[in-house]
VOVOMAR-285217 format. One record per residue (C-alpha): residue number from 1; x, y, z. Coordinates in pm, 1 decimal. Layout:
// residues N
+-------+----------+----------+----------+
! fitor !       px !       py !       pz !
+-------+----------+----------+----------+
!   NUM !        X !        Y !        Z !
...
+-------+----------+----------+----------+
//
This chain:
// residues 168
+-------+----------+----------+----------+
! fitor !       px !       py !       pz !
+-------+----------+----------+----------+
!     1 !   -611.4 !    708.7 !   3303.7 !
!     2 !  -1005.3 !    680.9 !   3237.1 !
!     3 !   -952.8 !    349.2 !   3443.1 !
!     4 !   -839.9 !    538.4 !   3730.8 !
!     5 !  -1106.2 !    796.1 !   3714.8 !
!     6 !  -1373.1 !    554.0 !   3695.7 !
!     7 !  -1213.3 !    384.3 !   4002.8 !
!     8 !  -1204.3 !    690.0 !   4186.5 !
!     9 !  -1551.4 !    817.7 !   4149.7 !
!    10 !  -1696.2 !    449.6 !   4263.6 !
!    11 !  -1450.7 !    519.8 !   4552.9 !
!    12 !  -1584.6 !    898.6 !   4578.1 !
!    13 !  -1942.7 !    708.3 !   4586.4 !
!    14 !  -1818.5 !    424.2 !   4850.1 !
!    15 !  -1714.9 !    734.8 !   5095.9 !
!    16 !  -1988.0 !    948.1 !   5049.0 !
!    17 !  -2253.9 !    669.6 !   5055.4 !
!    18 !  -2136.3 !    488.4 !   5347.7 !
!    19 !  -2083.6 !    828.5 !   5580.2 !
!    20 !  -1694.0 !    735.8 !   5723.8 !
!    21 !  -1536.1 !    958.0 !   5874.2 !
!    22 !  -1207.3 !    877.1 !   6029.4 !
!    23 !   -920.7 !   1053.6 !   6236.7 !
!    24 !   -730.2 !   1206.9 !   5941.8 !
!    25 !   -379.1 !   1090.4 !   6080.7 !
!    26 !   -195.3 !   1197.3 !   5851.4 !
!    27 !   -367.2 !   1563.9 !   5762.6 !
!    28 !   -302.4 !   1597.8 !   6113.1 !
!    29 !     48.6 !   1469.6 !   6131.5 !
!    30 !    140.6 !   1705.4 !   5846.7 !
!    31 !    -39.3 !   2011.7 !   6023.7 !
!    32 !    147.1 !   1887.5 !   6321.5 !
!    33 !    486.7 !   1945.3 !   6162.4 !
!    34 !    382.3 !   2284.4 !   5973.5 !
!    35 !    275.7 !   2451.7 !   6314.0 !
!    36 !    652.0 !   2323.0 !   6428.2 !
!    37 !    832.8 !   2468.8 !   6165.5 !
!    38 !    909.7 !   2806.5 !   6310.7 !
!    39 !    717.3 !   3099.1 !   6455.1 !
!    40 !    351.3 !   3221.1 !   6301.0 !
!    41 !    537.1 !   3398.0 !   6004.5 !
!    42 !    752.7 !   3102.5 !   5866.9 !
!    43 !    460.3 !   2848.3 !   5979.6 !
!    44 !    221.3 !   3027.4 !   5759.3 !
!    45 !    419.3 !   3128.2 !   5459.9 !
!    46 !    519.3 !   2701.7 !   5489.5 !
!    47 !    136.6 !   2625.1 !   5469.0 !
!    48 !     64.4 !   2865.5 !   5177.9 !
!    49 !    390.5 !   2659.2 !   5007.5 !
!    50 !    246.8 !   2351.0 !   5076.4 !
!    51 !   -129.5 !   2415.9 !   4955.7 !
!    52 !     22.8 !   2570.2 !   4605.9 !
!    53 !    230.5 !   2254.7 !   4588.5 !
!    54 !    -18.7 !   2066.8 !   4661.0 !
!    55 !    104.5 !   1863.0 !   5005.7 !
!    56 !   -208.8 !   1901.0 !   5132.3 !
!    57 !   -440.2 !   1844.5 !   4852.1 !
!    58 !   -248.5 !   1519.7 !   4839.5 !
!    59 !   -206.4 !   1437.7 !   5176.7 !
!    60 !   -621.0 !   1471.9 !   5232.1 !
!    61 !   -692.1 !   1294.8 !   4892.2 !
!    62 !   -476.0 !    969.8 !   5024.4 !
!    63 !   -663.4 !   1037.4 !   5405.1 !
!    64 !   -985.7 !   1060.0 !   5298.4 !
!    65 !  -1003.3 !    823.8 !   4986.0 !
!    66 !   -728.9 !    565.4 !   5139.1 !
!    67 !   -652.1 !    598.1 !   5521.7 !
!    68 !  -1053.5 !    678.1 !   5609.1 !
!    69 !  -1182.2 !    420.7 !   5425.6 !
!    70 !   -998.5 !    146.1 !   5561.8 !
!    71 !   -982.0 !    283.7 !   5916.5 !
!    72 !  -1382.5 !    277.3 !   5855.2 !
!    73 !  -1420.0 !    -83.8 !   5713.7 !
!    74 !  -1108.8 !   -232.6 !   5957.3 !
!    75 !  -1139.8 !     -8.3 !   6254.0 !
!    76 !   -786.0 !     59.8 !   6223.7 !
!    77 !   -574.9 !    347.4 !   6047.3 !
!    78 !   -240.6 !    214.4 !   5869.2 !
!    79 !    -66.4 !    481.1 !   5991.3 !
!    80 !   -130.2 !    383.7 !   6382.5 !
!    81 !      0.2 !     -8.0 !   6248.7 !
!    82 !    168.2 !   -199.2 !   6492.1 !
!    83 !    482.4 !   -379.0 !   6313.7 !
!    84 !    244.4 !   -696.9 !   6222.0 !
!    85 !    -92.0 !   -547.8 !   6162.6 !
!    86 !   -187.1 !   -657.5 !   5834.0 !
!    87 !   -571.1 !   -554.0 !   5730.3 !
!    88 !   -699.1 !   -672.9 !   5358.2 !
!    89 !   -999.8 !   -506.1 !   5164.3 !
!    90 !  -1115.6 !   -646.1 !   4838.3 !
!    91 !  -1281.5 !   -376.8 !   4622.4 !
!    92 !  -1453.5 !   -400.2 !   4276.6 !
!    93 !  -1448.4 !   -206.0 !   3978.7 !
!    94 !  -1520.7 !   -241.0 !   3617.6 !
!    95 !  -1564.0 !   -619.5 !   3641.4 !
!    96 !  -1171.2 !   -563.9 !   3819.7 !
!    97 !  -1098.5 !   -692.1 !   4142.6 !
!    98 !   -839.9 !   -555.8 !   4377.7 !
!    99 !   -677.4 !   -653.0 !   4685.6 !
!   100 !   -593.9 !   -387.8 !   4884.4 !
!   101 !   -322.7 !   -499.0 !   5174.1 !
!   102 !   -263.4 !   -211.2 !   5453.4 !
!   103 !     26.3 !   -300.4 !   5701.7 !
!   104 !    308.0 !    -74.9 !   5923.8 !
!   105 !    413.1 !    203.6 !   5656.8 !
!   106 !    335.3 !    -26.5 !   5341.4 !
!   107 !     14.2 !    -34.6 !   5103.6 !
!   108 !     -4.9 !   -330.6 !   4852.6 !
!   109 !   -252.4 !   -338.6 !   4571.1 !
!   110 !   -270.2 !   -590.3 !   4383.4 !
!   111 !   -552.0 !   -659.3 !   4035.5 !
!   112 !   -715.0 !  -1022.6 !   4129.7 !
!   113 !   -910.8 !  -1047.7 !   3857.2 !
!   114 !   -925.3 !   -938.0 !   3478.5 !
!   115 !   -642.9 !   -881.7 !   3200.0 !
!   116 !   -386.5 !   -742.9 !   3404.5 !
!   117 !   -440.1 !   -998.0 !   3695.8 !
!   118 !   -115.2 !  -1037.6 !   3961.1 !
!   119 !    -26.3 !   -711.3 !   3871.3 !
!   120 !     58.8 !   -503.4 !   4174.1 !
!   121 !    223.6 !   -149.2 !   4269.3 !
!   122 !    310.9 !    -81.4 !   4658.7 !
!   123 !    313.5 !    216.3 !   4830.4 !
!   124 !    587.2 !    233.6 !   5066.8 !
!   125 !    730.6 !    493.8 !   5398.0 !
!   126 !   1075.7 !    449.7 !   5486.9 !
!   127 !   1141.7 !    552.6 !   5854.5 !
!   128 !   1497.9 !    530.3 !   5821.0 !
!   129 !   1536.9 !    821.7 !   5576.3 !
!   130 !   1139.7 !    948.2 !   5591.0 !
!   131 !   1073.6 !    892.3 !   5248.5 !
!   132 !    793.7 !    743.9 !   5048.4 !
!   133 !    838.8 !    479.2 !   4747.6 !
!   134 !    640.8 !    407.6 !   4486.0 !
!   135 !    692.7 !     41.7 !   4374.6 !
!   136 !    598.9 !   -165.0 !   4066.1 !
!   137 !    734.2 !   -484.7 !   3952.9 !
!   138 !   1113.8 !   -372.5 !   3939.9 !
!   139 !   1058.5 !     -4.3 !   3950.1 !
!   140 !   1099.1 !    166.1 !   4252.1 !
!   141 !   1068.0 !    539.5 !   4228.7 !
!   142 !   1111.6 !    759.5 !   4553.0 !
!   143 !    803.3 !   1021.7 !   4533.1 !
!   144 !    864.0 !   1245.6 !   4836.3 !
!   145 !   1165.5 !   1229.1 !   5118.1 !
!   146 !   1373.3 !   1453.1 !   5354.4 !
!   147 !   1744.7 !   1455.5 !   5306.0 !
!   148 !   1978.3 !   1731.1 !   5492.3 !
!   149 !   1662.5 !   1919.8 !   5621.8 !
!   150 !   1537.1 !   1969.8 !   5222.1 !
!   151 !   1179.4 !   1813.5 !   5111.5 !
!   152 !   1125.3 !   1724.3 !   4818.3 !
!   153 !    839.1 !   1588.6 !   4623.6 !
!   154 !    935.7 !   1421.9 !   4311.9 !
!   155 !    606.8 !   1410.8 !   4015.2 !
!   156 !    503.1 !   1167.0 !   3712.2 !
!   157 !    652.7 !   1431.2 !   3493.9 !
!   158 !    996.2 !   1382.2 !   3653.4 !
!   159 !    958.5 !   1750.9 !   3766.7 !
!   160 !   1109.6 !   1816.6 !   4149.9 !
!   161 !    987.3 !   2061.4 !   4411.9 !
!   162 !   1216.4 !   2123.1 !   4674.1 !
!   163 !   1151.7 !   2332.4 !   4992.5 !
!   164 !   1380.2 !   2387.7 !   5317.3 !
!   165 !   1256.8 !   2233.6 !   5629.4 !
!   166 !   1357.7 !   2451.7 !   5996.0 !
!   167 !   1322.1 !   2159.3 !   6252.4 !
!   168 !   1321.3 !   2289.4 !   6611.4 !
+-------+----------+----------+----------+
//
């Protein structure tokens, strides 16, 4: 955990030092889909659901810590990916080296260097069901999907929160 604090505030530092600022594809995906939901009522009260829950506390976290930064470095959000694209950063922290691999709907990172060298976890979308995996050496743990118009966000804690999608 202190790891991955110290790894995020040298990230926090990377962002604010080197002035990116990207698109935000998918803030504006997910506020593309909330203003879809239904009429002003049932679009707002979904919003106020979704910034207690927090979708998009997390959804900006990934877009401006993830998405922004590579789109920055690469010139290319992983979310716009053609089936193919591949783009590879190499960060560094603590004496750690990671590879971070961005391609269609997948994120790979992998530790390069130090104890836990070869290690990797993936971060993966599945279009066929719209659901994202979490994935690390033979785990794979679903963390948020769609299934017969319900999302639901699964947490660390093993906790669910479930909400009722209107599609029109």
């Amino acid at each position: 955990m202190r790891t991955l604090l110290k790894f995020v505030s040298v990230m926090l530092v990377v962002v604010i030092l080197s002035g990116c600022f990207g698109n935000f594809q998918l803030t504006r995906n997910l506020y593309k889909w909330n203003s879809s939901v239904g009429d002003k009522f049932v679009n707002t009260a979904v919003m106020w659901v979704m910034m207690i829950v927090p979708v998009y506390g997390v959804c900006g976290f990934i877009d401006m810590f993830i998405l922004n930064l590579v789109e920055f470095w690469s010139g290319e959000n992983p979310l716009t990916m053609k089936s193919g694209d591949v783009d590879i950063q190499i960060v560094e922290n603590e004496g750690k080296i990671y590879e971070i691999k961005a391609s269609q709907n997948r994120f790979d990172i992998t530790q390069l260097e130090g104890e836990d060298a070869g290690k990797s976890v993936a971060i993966i979308f599945d279009p066929s069901d719209g659901s994202w995996y979490l994935q690390s050496e033979d785990i794979t743990e679903k963390i948020a999907g769609v299934e017969d118009g319900f999302l639901t966000l699964n947490y660390p804690d093993g906790s669910q929160f479930t909400t009722e999608l209107e599609v029109r």
